[in-house]
KERORO-795230 format. One record per atom (N, C-alpha, C): x, y, z; residue in three letters. Coordinates in steps of 0.2 Angstrom, whole numbers, plus 5000, padded with zeros to 4 digits. Layout:
N
XYZAla...
***
This chain:
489
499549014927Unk499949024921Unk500449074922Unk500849064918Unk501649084918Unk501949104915Unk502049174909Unk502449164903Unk502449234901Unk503149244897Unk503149294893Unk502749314885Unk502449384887Unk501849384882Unk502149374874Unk501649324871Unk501849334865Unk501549334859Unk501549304854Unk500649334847Unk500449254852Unk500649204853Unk500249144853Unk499749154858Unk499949184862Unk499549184870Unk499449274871Unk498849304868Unk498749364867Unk498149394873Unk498349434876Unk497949464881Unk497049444882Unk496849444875Unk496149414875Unk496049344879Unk496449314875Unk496549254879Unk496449244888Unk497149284890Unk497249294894Unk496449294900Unk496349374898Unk495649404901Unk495049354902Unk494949294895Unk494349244894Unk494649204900Unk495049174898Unk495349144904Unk495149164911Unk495549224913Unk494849254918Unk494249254923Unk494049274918Unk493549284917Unk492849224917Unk493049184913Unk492849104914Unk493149094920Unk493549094921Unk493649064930Unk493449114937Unk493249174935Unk492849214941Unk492149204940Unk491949174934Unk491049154932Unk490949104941Unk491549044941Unk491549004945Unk491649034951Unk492349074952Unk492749054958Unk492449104963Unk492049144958Unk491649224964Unk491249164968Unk490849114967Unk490549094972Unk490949014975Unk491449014975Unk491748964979Unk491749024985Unk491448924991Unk491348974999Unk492149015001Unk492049015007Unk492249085009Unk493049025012Unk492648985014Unk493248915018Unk493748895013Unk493348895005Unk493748855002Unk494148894997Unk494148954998Unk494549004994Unk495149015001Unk494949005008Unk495549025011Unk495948965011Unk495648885009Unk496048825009Unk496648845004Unk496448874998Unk496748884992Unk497248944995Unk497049004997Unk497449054999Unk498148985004Unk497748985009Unk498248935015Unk498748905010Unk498648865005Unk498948805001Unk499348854996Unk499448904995Unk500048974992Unk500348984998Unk500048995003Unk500749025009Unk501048945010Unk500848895011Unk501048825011Unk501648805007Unk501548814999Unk502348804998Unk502748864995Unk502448934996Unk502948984996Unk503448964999Unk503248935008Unk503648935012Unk504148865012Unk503748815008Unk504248765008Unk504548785001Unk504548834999Unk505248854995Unk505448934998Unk505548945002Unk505748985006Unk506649015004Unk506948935004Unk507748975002Unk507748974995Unk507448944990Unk507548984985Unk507349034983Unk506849044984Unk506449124987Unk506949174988Unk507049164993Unk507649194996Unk508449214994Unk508649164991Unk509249154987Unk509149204980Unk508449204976Unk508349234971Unk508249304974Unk508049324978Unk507649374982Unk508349444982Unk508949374985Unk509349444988Unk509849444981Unk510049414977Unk510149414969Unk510049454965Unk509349494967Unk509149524963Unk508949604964Unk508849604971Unk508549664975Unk509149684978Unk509849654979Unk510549684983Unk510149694993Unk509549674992Unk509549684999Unk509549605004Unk509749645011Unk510249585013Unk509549515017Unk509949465017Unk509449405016Unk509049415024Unk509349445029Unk508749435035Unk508249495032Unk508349545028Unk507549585027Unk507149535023Unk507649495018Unk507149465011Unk506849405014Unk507249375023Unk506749315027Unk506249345030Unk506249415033Unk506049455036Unk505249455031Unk505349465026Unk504849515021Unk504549445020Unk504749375017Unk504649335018Unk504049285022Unk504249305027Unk503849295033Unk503149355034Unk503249385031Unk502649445030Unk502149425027Unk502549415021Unk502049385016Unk501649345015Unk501849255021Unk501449235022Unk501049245027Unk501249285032Unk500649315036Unk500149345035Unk500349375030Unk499649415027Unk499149375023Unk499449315023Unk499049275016Unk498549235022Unk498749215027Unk498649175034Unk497949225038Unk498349315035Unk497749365038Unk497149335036Unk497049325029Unk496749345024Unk496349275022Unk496349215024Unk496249155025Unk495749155030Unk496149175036Unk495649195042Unk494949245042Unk495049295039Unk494549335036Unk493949305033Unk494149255028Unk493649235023Unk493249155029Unk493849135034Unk493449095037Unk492849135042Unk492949185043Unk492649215050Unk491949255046Unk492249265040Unk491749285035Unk491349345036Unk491149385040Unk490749455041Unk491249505036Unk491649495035Unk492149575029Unk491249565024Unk491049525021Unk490549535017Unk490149605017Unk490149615024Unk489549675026Unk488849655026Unk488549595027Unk488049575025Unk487249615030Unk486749635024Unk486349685027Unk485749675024Unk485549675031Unk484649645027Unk484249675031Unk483549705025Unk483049735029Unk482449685029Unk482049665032Unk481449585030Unk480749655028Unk480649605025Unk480049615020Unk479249655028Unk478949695027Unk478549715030Unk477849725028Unk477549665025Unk476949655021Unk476249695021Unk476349725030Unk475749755032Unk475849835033Unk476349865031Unk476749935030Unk476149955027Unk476150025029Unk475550095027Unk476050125024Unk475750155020Unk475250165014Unk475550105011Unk476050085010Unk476450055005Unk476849995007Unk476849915007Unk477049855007Unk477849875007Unk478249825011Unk478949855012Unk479349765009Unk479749815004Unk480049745000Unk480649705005Unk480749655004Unk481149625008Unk481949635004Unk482549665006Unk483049705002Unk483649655006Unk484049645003Unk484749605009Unk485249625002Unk486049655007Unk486449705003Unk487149645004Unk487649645002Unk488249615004Unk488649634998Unk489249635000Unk489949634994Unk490149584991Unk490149594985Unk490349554980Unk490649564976Unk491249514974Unk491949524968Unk491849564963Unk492449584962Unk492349644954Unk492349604948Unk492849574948Unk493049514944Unk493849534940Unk494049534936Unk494749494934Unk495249574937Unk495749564941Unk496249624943Unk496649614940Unk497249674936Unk497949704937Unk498049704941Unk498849684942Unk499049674948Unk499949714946Unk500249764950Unk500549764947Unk501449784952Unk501949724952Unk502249704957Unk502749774957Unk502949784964Unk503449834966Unk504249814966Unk504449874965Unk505149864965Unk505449864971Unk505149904976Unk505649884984Unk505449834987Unk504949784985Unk504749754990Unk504549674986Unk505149644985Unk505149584980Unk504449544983Unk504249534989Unk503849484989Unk503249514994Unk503349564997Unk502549575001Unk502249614997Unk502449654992Unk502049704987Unk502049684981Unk502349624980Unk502549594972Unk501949524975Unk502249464968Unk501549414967Unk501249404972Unk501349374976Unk501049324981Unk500949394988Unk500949464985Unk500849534990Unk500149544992Unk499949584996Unk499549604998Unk498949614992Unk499349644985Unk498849684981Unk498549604978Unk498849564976Unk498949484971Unk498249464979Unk498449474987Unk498149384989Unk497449444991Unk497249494994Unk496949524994Unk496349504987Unk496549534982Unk495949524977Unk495749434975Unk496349404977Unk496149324979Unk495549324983Unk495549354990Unk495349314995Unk494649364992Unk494449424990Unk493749444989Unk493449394983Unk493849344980Unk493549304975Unk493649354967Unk494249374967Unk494449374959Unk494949384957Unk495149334950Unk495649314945Unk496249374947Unk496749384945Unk497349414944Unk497549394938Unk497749454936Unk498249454930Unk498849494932Unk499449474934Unk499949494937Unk500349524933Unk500649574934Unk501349594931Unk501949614933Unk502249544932Unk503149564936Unk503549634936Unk503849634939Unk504249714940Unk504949694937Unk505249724932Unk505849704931Unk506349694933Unk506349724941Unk506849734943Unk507149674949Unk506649624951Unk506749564951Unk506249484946Unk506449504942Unk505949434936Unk506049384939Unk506549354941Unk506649284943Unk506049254949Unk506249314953Unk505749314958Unk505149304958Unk504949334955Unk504249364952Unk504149284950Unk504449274944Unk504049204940Unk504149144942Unk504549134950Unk504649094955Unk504149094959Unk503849134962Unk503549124967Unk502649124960Unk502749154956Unk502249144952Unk502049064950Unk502449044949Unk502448964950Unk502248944955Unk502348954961Unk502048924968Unk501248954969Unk500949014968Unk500349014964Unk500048984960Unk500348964953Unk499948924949Unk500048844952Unk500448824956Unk500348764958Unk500048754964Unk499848814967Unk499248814973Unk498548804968Unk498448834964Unk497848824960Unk497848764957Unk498048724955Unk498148674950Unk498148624958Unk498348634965Unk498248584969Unk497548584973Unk497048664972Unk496648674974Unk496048654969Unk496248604965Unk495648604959Unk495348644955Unk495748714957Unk495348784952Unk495648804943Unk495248824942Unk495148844933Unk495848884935Unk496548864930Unk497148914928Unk497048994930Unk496549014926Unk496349074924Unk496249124930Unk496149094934Unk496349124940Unk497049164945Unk497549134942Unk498149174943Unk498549154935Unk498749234931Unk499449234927Unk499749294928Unk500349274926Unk501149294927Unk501149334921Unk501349384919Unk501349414913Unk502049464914Unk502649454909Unk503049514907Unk502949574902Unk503049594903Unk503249674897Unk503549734902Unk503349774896Unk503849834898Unk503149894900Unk503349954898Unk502850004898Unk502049984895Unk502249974889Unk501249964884Unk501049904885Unk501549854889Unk501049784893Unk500749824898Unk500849854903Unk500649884908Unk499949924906Unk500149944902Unk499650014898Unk498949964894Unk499149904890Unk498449894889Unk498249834893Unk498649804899Unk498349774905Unk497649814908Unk497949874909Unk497349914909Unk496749934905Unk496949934899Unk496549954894Unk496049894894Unk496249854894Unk495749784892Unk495049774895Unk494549764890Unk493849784893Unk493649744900Unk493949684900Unk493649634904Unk494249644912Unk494749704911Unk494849704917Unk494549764920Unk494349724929Unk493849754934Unk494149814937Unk494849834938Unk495149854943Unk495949854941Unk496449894944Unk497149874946Unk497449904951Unk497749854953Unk498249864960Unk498949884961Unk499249954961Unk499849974959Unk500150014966Unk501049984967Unk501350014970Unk501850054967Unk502050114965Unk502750144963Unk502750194963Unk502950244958Unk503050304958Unk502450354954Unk502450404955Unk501750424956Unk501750454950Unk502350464943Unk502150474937Unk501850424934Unk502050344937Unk501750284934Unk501150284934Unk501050284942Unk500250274946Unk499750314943Unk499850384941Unk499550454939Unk499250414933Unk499850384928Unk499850384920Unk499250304920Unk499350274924Unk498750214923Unk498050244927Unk498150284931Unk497550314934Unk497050344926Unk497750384925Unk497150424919Unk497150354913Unk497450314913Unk497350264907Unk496550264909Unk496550224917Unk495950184918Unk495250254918Unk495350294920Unk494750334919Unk494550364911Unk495050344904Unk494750374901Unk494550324896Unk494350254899Unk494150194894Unk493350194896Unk493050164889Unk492650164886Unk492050144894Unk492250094897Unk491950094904Unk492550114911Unk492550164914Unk493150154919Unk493250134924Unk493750114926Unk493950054932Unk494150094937Unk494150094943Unk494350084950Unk495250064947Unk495850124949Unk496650114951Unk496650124958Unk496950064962Unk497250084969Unk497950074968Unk498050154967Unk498850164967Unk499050204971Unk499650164975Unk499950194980Unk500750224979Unk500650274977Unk501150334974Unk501750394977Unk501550354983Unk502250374988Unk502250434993Unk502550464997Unk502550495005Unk502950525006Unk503250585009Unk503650605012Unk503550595019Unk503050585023Unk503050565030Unk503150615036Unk503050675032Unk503350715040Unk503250735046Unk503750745050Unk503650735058Unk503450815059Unk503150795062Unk503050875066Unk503350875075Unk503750915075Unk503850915083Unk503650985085Unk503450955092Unk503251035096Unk503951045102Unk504151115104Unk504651105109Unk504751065113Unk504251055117Unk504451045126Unk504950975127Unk504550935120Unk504850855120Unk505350865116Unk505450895111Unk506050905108Unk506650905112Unk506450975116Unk507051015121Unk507150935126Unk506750915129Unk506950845133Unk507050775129Unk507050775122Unk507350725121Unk507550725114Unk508050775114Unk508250805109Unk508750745104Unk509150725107Unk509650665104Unk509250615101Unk509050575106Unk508750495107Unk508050515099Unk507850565100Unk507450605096Unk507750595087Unk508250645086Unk508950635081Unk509050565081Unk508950545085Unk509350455082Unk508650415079Unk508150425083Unk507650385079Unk507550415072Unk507650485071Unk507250495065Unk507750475059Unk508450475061Unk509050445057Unk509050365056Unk508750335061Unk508550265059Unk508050255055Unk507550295056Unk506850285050Unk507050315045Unk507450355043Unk507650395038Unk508050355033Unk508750315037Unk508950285032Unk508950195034Unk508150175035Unk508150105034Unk508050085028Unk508450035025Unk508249985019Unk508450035015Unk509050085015Unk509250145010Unk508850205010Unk508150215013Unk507550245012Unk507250235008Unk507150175005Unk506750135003Unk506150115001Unk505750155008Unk505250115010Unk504750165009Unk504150155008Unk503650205007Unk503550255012Unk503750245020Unk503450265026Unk504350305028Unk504750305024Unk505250335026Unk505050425028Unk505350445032Unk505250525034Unk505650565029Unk505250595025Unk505850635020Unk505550715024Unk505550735028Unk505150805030Unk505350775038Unk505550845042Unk505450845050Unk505250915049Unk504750945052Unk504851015055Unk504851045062Unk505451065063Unk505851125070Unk505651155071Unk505551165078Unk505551235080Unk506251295079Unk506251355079Unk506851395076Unk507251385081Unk506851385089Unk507351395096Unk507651335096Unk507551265093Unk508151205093Unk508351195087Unk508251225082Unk508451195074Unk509251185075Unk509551235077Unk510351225078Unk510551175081Unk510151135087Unk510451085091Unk510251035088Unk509751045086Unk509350965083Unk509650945077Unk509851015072Unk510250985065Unk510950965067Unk511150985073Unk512050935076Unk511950885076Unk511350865080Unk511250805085Unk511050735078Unk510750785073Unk510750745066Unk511150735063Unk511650785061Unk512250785059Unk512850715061Unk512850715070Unk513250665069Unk512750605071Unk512150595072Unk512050535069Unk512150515065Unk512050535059Unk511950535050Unk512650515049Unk513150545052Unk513850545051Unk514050435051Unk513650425057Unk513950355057Unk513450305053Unk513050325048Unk512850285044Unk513250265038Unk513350205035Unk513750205029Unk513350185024Unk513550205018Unk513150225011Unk512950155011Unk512250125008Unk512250055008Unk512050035000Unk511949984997Unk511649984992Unk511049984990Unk510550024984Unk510050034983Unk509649974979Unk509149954978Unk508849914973Unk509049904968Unk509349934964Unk509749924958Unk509949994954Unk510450014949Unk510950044949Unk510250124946Unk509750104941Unk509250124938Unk508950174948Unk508750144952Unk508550184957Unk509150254960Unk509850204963Unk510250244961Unk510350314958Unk510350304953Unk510550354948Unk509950404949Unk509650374949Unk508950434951Unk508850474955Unk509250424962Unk509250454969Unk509850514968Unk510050494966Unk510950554966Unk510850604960Unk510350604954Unk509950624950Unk509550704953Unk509050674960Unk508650724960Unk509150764966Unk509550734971Unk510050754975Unk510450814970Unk510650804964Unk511250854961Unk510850924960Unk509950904960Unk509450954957Unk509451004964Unk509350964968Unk509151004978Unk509951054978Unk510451004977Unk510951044978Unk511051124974Unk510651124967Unk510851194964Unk510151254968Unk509951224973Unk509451284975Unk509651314983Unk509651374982Unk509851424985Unk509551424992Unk508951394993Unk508551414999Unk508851365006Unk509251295002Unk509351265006Unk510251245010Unk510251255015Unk510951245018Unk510751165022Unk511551125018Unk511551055020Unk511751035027Unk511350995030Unk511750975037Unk512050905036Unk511950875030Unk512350815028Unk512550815020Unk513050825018Unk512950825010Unk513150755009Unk512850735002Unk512950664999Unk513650634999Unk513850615000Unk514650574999Unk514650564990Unk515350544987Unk515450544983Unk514950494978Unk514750514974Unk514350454971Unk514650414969Unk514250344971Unk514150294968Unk513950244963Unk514050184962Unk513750164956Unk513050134959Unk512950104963Unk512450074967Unk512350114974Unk512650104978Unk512750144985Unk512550204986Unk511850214990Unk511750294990Unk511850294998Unk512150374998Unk512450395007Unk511850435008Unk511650425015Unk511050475013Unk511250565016Unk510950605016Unk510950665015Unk510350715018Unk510750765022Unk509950785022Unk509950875023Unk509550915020Unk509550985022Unk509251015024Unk509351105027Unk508951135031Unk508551185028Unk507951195028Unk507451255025Unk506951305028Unk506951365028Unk506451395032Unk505751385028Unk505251385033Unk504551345036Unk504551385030Unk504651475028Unk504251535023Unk504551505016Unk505051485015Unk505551455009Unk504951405007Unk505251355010Unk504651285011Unk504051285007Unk503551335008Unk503051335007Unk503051385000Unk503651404996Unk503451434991Unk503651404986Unk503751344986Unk503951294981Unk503451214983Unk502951174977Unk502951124980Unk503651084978Unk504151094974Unk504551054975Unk504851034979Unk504751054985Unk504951024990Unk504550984994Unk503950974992Unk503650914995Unk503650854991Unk503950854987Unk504150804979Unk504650744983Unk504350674984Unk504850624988Unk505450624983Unk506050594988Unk506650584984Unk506550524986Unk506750454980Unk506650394986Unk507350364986Unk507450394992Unk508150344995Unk507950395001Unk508750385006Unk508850385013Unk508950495011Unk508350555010Unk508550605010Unk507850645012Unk508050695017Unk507650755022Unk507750795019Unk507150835022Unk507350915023Unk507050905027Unk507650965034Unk507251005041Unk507051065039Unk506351075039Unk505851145038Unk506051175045Unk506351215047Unk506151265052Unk505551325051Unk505151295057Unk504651355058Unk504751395064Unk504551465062Unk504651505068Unk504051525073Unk503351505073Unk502851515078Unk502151455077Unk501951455080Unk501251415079Unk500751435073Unk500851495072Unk500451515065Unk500951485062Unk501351485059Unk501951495053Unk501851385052Unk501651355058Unk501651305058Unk501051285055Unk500451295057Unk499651315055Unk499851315048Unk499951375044Unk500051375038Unk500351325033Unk501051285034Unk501351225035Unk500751185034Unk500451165038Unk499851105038Unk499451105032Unk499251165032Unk498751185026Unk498951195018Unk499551195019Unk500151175012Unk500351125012Unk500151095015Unk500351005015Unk500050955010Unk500550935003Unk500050885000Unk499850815006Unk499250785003Unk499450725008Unk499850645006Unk499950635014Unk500250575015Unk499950505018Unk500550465016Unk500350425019Unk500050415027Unk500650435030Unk500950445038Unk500950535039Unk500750525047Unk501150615048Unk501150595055Unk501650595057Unk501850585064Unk502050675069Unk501750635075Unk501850715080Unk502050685086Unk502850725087Unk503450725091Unk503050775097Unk502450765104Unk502550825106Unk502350765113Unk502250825120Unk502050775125Unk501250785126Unk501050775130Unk500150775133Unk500150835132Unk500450875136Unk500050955137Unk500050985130Unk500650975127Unk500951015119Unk500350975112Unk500250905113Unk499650915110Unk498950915111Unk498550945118Unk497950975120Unk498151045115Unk498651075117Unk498751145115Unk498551145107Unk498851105103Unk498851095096Unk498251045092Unk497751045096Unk497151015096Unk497051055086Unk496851115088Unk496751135079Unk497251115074Unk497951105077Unk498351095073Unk498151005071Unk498050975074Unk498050885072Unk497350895068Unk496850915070Unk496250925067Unk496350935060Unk496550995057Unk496751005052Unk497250925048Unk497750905053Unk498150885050Unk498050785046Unk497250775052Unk497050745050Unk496850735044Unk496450775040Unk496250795033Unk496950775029Unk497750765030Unk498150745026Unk498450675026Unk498350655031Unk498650575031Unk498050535031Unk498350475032Unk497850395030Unk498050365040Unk498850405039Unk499050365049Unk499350415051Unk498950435058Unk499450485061Unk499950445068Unk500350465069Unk500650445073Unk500850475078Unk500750475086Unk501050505091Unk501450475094Unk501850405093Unk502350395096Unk502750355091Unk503450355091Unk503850295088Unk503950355081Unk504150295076Unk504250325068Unk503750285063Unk503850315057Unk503150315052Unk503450235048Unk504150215048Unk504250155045Unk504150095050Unk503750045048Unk503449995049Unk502849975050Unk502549945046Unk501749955042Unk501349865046Unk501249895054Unk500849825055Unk500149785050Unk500349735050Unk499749705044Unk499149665049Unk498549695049Unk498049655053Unk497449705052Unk497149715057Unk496349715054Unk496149795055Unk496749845059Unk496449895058Unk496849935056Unk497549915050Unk498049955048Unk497649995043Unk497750075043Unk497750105035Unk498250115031Unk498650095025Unk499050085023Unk498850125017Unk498850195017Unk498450245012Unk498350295013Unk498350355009Unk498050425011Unk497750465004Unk497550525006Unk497450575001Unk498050584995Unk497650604992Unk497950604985Unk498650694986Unk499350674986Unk499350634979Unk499750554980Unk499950524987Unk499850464991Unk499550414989Unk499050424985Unk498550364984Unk498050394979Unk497850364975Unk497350394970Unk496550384973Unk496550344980Unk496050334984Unk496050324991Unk495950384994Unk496050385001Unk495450385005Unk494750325003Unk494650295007Unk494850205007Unk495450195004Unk495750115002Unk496450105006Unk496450045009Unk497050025010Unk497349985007Unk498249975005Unk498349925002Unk498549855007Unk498749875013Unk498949845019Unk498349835024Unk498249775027Unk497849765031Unk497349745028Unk496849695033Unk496149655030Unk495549725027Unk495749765029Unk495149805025Unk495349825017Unk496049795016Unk496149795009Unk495749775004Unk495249695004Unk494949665000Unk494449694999Unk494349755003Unk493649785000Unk493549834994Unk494549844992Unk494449884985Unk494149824979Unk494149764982Unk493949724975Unk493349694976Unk492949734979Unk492349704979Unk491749764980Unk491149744978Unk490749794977Unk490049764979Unk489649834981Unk489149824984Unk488449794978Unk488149724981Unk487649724978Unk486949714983Unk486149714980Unk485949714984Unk485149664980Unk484949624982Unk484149574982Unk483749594984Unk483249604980Unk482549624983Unk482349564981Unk481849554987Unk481249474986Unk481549414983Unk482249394985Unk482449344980Unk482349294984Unk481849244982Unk481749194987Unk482449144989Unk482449154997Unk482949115002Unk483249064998Unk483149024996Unk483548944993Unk484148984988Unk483849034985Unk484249074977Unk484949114982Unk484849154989Unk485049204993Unk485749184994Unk486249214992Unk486949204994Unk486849165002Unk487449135004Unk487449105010Unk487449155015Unk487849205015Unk487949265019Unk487149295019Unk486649295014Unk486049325016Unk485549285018Unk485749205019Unk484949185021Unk484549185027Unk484049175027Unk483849185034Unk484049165040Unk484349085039Unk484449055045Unk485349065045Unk485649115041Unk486249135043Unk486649065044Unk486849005039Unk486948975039Unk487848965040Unk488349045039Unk488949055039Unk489149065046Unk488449085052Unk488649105056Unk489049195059Unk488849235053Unk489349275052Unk488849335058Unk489249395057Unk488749475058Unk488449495057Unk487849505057Unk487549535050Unk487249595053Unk486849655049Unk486649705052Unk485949685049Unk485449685054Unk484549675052Unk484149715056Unk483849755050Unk483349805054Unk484049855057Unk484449875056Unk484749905058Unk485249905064Unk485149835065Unk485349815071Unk486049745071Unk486649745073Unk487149705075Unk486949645077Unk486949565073Unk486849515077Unk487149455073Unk487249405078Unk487649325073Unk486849305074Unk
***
């Protein structure tokens, strides 16, 4: 289903809808929800150029990332298809009955995961198609076996109710009840009582963290409260240690201006934070400098992100503590140039406003002056998504305390490469500690994502013929399963 809310077709509706159709679709097999998942990447892709046409229309951004992202999209759908044919994501866990057990008879107990039922789903504005309908958040709570109630991001509609279309017509070709996927518009208090609504299980949210924050607390203070997996954004910051700096000082500056200003800075993984040592701050902030220099200002998602970007930028520039190694160019109407300054590590740390993401292509270099001074850095750290570490062999044995700690802040650390681009497969973490994520043991990225939408159940004595497929005895799915405590097909 498809459509702009209105008094005829009221959220009740909607929900019953639902909710009648996850009574069924929780127990479609595992094969026949990935035929259904398959037959959405199927004609997404045989609508591909309109997709696409719609895509970069609407988002300014250029048509090889919108084929690019494209191609993600069904990839992840194909992930997630595969998963449900392979079938152990269940967890399936059986303890057999021990009739002759002292003092006391041992009940026979078998545990697996099972669907929440109806999700929010709610589409992103930098990412028309891998975090929007047909995204990770929408095919994820698919493949666990429950409905979506979707909501468009305004910033591409067309899109959004285009490719929502190719969902309801994969369901209508799969034989399944409508009520399994709708397309819903509004503004703010559509959002707000999506979530309110008794009969939703859960919601799935990418954007900004005042959003994320305000449906978090929506969903925690309803009369029963749901599980929000909202991903609320990162500053990503690099930590470098000397030795590799001082040897790859340039090549170093160039990648981090690559990850910095790709897709405008747009991306959730972008590096808004590098921290210096003081003995190369002056080389490193050149070496930045004229890379930054040959970037040209590109277009932002729409004028509304913009203004925002150039918005929180006029605010950095009225504070004192920071000296620019790239100032903004003149603003624009669309167009953000990116920018970036420098701060001492002691500065840094007495303001959280500076760990406060800006999103577009803008940095701050923290200079620190010793390994303590770094230590404390760590332990000031909201968390993130990413935290990437610039060092060689020797320099991270030496900072062993330091990653440990720094563990505790991210969801991915990284020791080589940059923090933007988010492989999709079976051991991505696409998540961190709050304030990154409102749950930092969930991904939104990667096959471990479907297990935000499903929940532990467990049968005692249920006789075999009754026993989900995944728990019978003769293991009829061929799957994993843990028995007596032990690993076996």
């Amino acid at each position: 289903m498809n459509f702009k809310f209105s008094n005829q077709m009221t959220l009740d509706h909607i929900f019953q809808a639902a909710q009648e159709a996850f009574l069924s679709y929780k127990n479609l097999s595992g094969a026949k929800k990935a035929d259904f998942l398959e037959k959405i990447a199927e004609i997404v892709e045989e609508n591909r150029s309109a997709i696409v046409l719609m895509a970069v229309r609407e988002s300014n951004l250029p048509e090889g990332r919108i084929n690019g992202e494209l191609g993600r999209t069904t990839g992840q759908i194909k992930l997630f298809a595969n998963l449900l044919r392979e079938g152990s994501w269940v967890e399936a866990t059986i303890d057999p009955a021990d009739p002759n057990r002292s003092p006391l008879p041992k009940a026979d107990i078998r545990r697996m995961l099972t669907p929440l039922g109806p999700v929010v789903v709610f589409g992103a504005s930098n990412f028309p198609l891998a975090f929007s309908t047909a995204g990770g958040d929408t095919i994820s709570a698919l493949a666990a076996g429950c409905p979506v109630v979707y909501k468009g991001h305004p910033a591409h509609p067309d899109t959004s109710k285009f490719v929502g279309d190719c969902i309801s017509q994969a369901v209508k070709k799969s034989g399944l009840p409508g009520g399994i996927f709708t397309h819903v518009e509004g503004g703010v208090k559509m959002g707000q009582d999506l979530v309110k609504h008794p009969l939703a299980k859960a919601v799935g949210f990418t954007g900004s963290f005042s959003a994320g924050k305000s449906l978090f607390n929506i969903a925690g203070n309803r009369e029963v409260p749901i599980p929000v997996y909202a991903e609320m954004g990162s500053v990503n910051p690099i930590f470098t240690f000397p030795q590799r700096l001082k040897n790859e000082l340039v090549p170093l500056a160039q990648s981090f201006v690559s990850s910095l200003t790709l897709g405008a800075g747009q991306f959730c993984t972008n590096p808004g934070l590098i921290f210096v040592p003081r003995t190369l701050a002056e080389r490193f902030g050149n070496a930045i400098s004229e890379a930054i220099q040959g970037v040209a200002a590109s277009p932002m998602l729409h004028e509304g992100i913009a203004a925002s970007y150039y918005k929180a930028l006029n605010e950095l520039q009225l504070r004192s503590e920071l000296e620019w190694v790239k100032v903004p160019d003149a603003k624009h109407l669309i167009n953000a140039s990116p920018a970036m300054a420098e701060i001492s590590a002691a500065d840094w740390m007495m303001d959280d406003r500076f760990q406060e993401e800006v999103f577009g292509s803008f940095a701050l270099m923290v200079v620190y002056e010793n390994d303590d001074e770094l230590k404390s850095v760590a332990e000031k750290l909201h968390g993130q998504l990413t935290i990437t570490l610039w060092g060689d062999t020797e320099e991270f044995k030496t900072h062993k305390e330091l990653i440990n700690l720094l563990e505790e802040k991210c969801g991915r650390m990284l020791f080589a490469g940059v923090p933007t681009g988010v492989e999709v497969g079976f051991a991505m973490q696409h998540g961190g500690p709050y304030p990154s994520t409102t749950d930092s043991r969930s991904t939104s990225v990667g096959a471990h994502a479907i297990k935000r939408f499903a929940r532990p159940i467990a049968f005692q004595d249920m006789p075999n013929d009754l026993l989900p497929d995944a728990l019978k005895n003769e293991n009829p799915l061929k799957i994993m399963r843990q028995v007596n405590g032990k690993f076996e097909v």
